[in-house]
LONU-902006 format. One record per residue (C-alpha): residue in one letter; x, y, z. Coordinates in nm, 3 decimals. Layout:
# LONU-902006
<pt residu="A" X="X" Y="Y" Z="Z"/>
...
END
This chain:
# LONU-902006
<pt residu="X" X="-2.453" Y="13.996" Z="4.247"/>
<pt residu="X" X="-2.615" Y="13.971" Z="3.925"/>
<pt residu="X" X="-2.971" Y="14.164" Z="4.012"/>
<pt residu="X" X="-2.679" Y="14.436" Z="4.132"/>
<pt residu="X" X="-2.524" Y="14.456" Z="3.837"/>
<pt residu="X" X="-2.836" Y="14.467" Z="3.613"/>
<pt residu="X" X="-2.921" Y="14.737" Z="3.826"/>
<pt residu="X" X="-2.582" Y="14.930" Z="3.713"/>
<pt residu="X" X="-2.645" Y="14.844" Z="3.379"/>
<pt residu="X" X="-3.040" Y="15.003" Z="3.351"/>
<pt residu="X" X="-2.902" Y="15.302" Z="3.592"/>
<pt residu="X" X="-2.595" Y="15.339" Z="3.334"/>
<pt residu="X" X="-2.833" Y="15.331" Z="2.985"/>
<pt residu="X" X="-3.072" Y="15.611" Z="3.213"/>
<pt residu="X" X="-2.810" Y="15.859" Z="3.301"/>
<pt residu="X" X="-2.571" Y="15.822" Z="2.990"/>
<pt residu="X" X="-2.813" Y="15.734" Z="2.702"/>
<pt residu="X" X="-2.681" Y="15.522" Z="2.422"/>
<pt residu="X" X="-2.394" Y="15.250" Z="2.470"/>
<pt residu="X" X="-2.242" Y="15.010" Z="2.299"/>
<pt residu="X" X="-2.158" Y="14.660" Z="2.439"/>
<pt residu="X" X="-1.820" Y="14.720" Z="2.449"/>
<pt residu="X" X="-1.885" Y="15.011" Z="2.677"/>
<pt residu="X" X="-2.096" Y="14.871" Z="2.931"/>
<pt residu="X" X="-1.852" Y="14.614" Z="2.966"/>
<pt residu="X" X="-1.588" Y="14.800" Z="3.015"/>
<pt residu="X" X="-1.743" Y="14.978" Z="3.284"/>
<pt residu="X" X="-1.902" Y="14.723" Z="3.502"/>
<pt residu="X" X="-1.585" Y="14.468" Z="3.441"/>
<pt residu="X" X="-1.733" Y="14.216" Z="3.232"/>
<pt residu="X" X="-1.738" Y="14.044" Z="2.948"/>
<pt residu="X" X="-1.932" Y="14.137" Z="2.614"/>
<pt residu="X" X="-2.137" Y="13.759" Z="2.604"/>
<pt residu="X" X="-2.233" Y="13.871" Z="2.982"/>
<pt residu="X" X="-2.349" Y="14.218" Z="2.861"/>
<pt residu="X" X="-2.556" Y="14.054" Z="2.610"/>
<pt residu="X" X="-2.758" Y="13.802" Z="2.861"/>
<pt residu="X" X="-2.793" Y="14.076" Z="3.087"/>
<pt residu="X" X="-2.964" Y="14.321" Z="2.816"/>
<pt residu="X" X="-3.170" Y="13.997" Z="2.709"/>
<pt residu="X" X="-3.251" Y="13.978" Z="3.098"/>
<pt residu="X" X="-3.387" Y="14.298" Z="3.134"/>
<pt residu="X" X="-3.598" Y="14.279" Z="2.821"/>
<pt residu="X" X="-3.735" Y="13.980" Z="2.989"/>
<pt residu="X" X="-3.802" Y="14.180" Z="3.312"/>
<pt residu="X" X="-4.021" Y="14.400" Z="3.087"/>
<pt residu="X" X="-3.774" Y="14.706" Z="3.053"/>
<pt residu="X" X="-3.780" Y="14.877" Z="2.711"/>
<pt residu="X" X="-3.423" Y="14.809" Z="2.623"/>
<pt residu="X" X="-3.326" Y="14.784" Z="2.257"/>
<pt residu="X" X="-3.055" Y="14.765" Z="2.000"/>
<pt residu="X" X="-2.924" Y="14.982" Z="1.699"/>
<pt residu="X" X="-2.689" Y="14.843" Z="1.521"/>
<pt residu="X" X="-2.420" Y="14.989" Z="1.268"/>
<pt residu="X" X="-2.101" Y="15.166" Z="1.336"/>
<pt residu="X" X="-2.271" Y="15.434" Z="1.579"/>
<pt residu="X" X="-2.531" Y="15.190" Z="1.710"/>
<pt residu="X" X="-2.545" Y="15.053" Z="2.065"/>
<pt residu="X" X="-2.851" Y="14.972" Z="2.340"/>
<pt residu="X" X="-3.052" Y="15.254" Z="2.439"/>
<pt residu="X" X="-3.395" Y="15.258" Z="2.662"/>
<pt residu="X" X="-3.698" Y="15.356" Z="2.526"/>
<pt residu="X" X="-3.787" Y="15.752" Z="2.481"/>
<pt residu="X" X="-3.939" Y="15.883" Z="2.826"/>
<pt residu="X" X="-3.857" Y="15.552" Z="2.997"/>
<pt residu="X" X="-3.747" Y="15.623" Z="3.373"/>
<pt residu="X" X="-3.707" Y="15.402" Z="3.631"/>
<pt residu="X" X="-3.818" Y="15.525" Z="4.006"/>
<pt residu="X" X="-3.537" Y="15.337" Z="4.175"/>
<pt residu="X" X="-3.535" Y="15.352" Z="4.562"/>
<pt residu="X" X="-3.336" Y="15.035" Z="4.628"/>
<pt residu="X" X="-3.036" Y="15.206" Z="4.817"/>
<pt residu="X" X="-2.911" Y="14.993" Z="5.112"/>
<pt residu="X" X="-2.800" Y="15.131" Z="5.421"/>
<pt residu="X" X="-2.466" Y="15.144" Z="5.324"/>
<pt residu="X" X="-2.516" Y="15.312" Z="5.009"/>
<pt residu="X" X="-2.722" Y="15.560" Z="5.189"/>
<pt residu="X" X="-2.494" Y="15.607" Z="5.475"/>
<pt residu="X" X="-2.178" Y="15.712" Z="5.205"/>
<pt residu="X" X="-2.422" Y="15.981" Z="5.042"/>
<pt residu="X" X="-2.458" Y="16.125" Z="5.358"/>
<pt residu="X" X="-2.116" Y="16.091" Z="5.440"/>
<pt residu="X" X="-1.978" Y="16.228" Z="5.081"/>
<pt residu="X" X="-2.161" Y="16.573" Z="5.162"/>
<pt residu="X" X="-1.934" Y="16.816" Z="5.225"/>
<pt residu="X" X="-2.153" Y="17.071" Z="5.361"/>
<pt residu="X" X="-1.821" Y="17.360" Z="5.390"/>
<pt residu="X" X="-1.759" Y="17.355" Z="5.029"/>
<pt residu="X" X="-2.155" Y="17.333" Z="4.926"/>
<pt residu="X" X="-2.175" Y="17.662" Z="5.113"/>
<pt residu="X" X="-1.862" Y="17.801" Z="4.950"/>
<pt residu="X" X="-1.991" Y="17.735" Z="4.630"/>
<pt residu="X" X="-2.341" Y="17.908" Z="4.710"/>
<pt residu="X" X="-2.485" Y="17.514" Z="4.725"/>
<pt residu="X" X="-2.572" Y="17.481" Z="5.097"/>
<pt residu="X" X="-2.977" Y="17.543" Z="5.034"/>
<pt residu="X" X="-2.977" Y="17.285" Z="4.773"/>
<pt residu="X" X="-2.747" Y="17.014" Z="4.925"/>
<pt residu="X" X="-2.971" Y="17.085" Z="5.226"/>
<pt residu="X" X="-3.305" Y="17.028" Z="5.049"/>
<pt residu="X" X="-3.132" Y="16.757" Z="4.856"/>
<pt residu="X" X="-3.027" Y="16.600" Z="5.174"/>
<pt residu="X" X="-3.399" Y="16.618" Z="5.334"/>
<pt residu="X" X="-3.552" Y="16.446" Z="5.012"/>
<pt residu="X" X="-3.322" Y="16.172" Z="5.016"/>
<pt residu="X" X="-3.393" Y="16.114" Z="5.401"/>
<pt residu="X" X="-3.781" Y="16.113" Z="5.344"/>
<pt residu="X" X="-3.758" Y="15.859" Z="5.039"/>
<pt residu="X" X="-3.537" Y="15.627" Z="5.182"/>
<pt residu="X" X="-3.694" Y="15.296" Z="5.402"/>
<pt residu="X" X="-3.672" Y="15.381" Z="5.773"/>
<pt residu="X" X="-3.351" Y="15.116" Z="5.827"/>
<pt residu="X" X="-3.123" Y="15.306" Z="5.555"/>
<pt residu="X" X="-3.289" Y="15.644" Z="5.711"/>
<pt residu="X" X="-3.183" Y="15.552" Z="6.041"/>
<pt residu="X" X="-2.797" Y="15.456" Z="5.971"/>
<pt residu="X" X="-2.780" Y="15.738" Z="5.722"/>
<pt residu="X" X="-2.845" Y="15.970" Z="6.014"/>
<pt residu="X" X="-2.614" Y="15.793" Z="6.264"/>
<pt residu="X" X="-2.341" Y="15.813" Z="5.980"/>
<pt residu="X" X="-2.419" Y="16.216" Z="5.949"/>
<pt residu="X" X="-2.398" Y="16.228" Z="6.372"/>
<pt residu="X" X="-2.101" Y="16.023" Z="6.418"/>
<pt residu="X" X="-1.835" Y="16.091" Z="6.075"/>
<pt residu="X" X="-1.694" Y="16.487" Z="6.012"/>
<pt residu="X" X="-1.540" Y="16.546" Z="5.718"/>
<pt residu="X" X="-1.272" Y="16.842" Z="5.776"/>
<pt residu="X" X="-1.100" Y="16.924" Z="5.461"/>
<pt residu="X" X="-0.814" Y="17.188" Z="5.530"/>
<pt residu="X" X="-0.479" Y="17.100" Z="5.665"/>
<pt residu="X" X="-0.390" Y="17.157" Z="6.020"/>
<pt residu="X" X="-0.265" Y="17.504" Z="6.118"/>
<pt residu="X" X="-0.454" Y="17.673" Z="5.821"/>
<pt residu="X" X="-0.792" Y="17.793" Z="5.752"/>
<pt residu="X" X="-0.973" Y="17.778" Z="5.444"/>
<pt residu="X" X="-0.855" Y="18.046" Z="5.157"/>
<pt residu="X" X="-1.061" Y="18.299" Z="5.111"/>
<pt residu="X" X="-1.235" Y="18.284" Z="4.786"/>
<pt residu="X" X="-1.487" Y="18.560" Z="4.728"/>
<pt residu="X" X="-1.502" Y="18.495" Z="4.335"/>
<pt residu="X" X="-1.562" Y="18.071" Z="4.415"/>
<pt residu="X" X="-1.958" Y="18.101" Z="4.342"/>
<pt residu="X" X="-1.928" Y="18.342" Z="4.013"/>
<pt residu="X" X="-1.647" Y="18.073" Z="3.883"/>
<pt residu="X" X="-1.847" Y="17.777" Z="3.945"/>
<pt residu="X" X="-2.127" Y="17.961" Z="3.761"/>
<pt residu="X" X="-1.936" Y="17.981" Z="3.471"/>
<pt residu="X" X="-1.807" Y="17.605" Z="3.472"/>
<pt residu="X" X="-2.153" Y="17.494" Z="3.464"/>
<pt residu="X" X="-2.308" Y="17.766" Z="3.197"/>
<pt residu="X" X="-1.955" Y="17.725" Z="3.003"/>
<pt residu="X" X="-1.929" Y="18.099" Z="2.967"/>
<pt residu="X" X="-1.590" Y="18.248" Z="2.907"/>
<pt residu="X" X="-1.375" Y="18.436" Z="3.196"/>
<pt residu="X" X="-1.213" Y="18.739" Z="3.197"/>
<pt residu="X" X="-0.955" Y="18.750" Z="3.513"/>
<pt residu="X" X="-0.697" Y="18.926" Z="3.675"/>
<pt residu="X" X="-0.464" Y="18.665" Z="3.863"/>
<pt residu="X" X="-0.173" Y="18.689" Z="4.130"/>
<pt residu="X" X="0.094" Y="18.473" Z="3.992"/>
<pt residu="X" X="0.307" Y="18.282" Z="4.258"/>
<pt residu="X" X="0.583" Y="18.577" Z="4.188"/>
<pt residu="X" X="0.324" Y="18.857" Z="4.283"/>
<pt residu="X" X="0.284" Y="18.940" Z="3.939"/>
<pt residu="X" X="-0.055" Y="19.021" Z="3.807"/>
<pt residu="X" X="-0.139" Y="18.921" Z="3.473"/>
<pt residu="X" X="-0.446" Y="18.922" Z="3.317"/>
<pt residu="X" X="-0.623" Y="18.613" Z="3.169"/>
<pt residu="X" X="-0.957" Y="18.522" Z="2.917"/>
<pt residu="X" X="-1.021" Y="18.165" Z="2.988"/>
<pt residu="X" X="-1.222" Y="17.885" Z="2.939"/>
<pt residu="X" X="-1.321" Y="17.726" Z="3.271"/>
<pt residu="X" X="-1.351" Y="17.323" Z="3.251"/>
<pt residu="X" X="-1.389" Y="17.245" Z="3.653"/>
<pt residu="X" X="-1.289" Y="17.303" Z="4.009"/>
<pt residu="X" X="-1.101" Y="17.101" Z="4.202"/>
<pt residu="X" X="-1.046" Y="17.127" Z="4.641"/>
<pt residu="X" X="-0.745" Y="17.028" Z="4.734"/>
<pt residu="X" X="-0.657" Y="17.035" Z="5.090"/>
<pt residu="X" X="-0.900" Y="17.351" Z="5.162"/>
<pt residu="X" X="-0.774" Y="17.522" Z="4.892"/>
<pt residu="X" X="-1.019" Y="17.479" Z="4.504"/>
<pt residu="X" X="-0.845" Y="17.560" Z="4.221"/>
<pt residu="X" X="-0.950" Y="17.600" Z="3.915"/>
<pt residu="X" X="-0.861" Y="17.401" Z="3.577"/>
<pt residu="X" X="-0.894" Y="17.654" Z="3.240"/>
<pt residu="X" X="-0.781" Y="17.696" Z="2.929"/>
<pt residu="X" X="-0.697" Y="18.029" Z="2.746"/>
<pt residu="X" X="-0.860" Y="17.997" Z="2.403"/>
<pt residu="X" X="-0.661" Y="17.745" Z="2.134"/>
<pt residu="X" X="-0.381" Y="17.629" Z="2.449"/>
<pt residu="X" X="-0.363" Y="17.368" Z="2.679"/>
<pt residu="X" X="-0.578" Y="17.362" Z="3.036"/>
<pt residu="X" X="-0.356" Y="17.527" Z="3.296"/>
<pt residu="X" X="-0.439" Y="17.561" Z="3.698"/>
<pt residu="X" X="-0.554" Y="17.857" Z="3.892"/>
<pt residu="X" X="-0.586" Y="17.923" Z="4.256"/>
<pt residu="X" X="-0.885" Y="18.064" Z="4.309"/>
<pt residu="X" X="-0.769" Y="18.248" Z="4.581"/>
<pt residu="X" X="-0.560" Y="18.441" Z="4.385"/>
<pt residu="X" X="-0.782" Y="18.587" Z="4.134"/>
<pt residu="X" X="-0.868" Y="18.967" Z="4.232"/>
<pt residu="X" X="-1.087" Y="19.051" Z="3.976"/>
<pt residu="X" X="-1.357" Y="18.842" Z="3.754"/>
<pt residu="X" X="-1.617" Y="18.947" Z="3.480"/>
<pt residu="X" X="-1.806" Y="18.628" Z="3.287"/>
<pt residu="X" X="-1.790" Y="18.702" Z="2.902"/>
<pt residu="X" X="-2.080" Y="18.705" Z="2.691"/>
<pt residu="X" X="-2.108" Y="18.359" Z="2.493"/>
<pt residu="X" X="-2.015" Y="17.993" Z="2.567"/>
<pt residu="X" X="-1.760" Y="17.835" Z="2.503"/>
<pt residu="X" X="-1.736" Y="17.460" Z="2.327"/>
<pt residu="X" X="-1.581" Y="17.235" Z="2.605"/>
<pt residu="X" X="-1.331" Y="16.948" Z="2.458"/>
<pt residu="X" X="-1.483" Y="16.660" Z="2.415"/>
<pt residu="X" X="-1.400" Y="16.363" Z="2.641"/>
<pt residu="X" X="-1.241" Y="16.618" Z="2.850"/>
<pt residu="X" X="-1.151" Y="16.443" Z="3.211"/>
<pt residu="X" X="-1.146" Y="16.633" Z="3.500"/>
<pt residu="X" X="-0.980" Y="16.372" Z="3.749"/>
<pt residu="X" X="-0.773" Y="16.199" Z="3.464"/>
<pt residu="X" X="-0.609" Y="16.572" Z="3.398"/>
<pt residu="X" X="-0.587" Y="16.646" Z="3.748"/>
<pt residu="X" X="-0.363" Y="16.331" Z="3.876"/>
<pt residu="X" X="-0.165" Y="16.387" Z="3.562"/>
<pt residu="X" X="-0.055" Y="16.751" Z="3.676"/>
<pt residu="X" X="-0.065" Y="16.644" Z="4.059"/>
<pt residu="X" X="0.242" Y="16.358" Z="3.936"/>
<pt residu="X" X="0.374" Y="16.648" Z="3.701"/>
<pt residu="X" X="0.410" Y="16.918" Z="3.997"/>
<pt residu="X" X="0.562" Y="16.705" Z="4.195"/>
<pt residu="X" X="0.854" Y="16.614" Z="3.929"/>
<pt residu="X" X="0.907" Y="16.992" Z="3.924"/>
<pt residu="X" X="0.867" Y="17.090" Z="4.305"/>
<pt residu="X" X="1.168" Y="16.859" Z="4.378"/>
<pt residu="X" X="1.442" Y="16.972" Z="4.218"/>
<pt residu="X" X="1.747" Y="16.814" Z="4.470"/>
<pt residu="X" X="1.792" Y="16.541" Z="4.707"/>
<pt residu="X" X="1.935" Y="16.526" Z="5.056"/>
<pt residu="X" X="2.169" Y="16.254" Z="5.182"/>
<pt residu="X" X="2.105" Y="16.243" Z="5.511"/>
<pt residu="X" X="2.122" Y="16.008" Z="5.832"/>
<pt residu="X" X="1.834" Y="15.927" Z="5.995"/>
<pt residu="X" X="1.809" Y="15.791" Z="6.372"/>
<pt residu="X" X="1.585" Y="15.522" Z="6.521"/>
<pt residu="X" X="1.283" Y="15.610" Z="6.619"/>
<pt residu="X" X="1.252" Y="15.922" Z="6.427"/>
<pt residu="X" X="1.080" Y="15.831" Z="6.067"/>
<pt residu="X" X="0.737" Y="15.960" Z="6.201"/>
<pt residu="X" X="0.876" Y="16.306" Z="6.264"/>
<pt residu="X" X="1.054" Y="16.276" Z="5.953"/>
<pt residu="X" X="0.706" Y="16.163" Z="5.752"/>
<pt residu="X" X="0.552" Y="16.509" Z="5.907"/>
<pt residu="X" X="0.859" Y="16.760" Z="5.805"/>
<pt residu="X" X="0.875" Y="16.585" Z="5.502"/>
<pt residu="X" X="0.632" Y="16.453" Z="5.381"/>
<pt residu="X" X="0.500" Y="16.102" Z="5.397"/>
<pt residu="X" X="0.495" Y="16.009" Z="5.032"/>
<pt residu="X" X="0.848" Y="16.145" Z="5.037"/>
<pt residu="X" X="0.993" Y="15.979" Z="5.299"/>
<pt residu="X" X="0.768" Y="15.615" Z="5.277"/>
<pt residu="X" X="0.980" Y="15.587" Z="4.922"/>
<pt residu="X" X="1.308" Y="15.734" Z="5.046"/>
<pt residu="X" X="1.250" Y="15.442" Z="5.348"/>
<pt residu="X" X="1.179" Y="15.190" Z="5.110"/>
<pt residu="X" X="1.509" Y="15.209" Z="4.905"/>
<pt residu="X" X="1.750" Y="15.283" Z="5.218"/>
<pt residu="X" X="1.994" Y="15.032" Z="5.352"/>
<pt residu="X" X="1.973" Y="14.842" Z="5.642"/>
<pt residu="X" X="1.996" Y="15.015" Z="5.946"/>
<pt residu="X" X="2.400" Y="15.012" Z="6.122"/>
<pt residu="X" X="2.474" Y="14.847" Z="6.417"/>
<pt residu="X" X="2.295" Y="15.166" Z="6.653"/>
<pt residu="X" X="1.999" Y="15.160" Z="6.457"/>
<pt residu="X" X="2.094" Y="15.464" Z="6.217"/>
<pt residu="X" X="1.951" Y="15.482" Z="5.872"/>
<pt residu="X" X="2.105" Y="15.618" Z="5.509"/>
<pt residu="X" X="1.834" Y="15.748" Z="5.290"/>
<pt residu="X" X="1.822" Y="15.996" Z="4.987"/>
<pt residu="X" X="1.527" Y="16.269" Z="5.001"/>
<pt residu="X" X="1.376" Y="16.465" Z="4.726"/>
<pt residu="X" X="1.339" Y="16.809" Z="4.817"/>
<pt residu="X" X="1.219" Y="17.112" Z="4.659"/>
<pt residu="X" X="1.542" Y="17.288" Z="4.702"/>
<pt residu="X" X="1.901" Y="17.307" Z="4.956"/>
<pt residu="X" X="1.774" Y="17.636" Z="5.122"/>
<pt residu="X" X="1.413" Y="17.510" Z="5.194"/>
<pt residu="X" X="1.585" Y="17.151" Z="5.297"/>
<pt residu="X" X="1.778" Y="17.324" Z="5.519"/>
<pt residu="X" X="1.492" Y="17.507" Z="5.723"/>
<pt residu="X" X="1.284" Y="17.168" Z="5.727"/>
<pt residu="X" X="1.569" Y="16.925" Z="5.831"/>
<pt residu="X" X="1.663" Y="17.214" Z="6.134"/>
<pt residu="X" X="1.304" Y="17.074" Z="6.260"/>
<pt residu="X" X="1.460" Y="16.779" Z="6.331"/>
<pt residu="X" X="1.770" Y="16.837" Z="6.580"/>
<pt residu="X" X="1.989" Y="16.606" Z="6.659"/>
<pt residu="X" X="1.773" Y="16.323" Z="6.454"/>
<pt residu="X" X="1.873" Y="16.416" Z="6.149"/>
<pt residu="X" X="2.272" Y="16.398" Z="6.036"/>
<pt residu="X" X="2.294" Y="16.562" Z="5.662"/>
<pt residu="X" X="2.550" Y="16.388" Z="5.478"/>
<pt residu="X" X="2.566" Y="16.585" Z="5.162"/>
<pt residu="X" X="2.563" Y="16.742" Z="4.951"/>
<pt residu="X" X="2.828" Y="16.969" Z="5.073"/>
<pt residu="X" X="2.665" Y="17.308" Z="5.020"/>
<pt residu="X" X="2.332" Y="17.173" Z="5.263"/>
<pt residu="X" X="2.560" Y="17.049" Z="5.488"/>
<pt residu="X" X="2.733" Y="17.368" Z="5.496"/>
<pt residu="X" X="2.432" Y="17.537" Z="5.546"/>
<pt residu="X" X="2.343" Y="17.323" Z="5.870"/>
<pt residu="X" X="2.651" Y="17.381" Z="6.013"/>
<pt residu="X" X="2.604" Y="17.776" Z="5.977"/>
<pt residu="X" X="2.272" Y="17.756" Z="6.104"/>
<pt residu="X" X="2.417" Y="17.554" Z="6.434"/>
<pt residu="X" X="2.650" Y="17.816" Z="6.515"/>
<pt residu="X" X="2.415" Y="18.086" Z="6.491"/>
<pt residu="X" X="2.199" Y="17.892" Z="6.737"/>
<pt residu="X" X="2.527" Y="17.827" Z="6.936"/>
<pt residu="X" X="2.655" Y="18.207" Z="6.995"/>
<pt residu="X" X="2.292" Y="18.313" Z="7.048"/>
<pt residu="X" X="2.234" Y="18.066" Z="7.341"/>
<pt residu="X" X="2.592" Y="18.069" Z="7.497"/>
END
């Protein structure tokens, strides 16, 4: 446990440069007086480790120090080869280089990590869009993940949800794939980083110039936060509906499973026939009313009135067309 972590700790001062004790504590989840003997440890062990001290000091490794570290383990191996996503590489104009990178890795590593590294690459697929949809079509992917890495300002023309087009300049922080589809997370200059399906953009010129990007900027912490905020604003109304047995899988799959798993989790106890009384979010009555159809004659909607309403219409239409 400890060579492992002492391991972290040299890869961590290699890859990040100077940090402080708090720091390396913080992110291998340990305490400060451990952080210390394991700095003194590796000193010991005859790495070139040292200390500045003052308000901006911290350890660092010695100029032109680098470790040649081939001590993966099979499973370590194995999830490299099954993190590669070899669809999106390509998308992004990648697939050479994850494919060379792939080969190196393969020809350094010990023939028992080799081995289940290739039986993990034979045996695990990683498909990333949704059922019952392709992939978007991105033509502009490569030239925008060109100008994330070079930080060079983007001048777009964009499809808003509404059909509008707009025109944007933008600072491009990162891409994101989410369910098939990458979007990508800007920031017109002086605002706040907004979203943009790449899909949507028709046109694209990179800007002469780089841009500063924000410091501490965090790609994953910003996404999450505007994955929990679109969701607040995607459901605007609930659904009071009755639910029968057996049916809370088919419900999960119209639904949604997050949406149902909580609406489940505060419902009542079933009656005495095994019906259930739950409250859904949904994004509105109209679009409620074409998911809960889906359902037949598991579903009762309860309220409110105007969805209700709207069922009953849509049963009589269904009614005089089949009679």
């Amino acid at each position: 446990m400890r060579a492992s972590r002492l391991l972290s700790l040299l890869l961590l001062l290699q890859t990040r440069g100077r940090m402080t004790a708090p720091e390396l504590a913080e992110e291998l989840e340990v305490s400060i007086r451990t952080i210390y003997r394991d700095v003194e440890a590796l000193s010991a062990a005859g790495v070139p480790v040292y200390a500045d001290r003052g308000p901006a000091g911290g350890y660092q490794l010695l100029d032109g120090y680098r470790t040649r570290l081939n001590g993966l383990t099979a499973e370590e191996a194995s999830s490299l080869f099954l993190a590669g996503l070899p669809g999106p590489a390509a998308e992004l104009g990648m697939a050479e280089l994850a494919a060379n990178a792939e080969l190196k890795l393969l020809a350094a590593l010990p023939p028992e990590p080799r081995s289940q590294a290739a039986r993990m690459r034979e045996r695990f697929l990683l498909d990333v869009p949704g059922w019952y949809r392709g992939p978007d079509d991105v033509p502009h992917l490569s030239e925008v993940a060109e100008a994330v890495w070079a930080q060079r300002p983007l001048r777009m023309t964009y499809r808003r949800w509404g059909r509008q087009v707009v025109e944007r300049l933008v600072h491009p922080y990162g891409l994101v794939l989410k369910g098939g589809s990458w979007y990508l997370v800007a920031a017109p200059p002086g605002e706040s980083p907004r979203t943009y399906r790449v899909a949507r953009v028709l046109t694209l010129a990179a800007e002469p110039g780089r841009f500063d990007r924000p410091e501490g900027f965090d790609l994953a912490g910003f996404w999450k936060a505007y994955a929990a905020e679109f969701r607040e604003r995607m459901y605007t109304a609930t659904a009071d509906i009755r639910l029968a047995p057996g049916m809370e899988e088919l419900l999960a799959y119209t639904m949604g499973q997050d949406v149902v798993a909580g609406a489940l989790a505060g419902a009542a106890e079933p009656d005495a026939e095994g019906w259930r009384t739950l409250t859904l979010p949904v994004e509105s009555i109209t679009h409620a009313r074409w998911l809960l159809l889906r359902m037949g004659a598991g579903v009762e909607v309860l309220g409110p009135p105007e969805l209700r309403a709207l069922m009953v219409e849509a049963v009589a239409e269904l009614r005089k067309m089949y009679e």
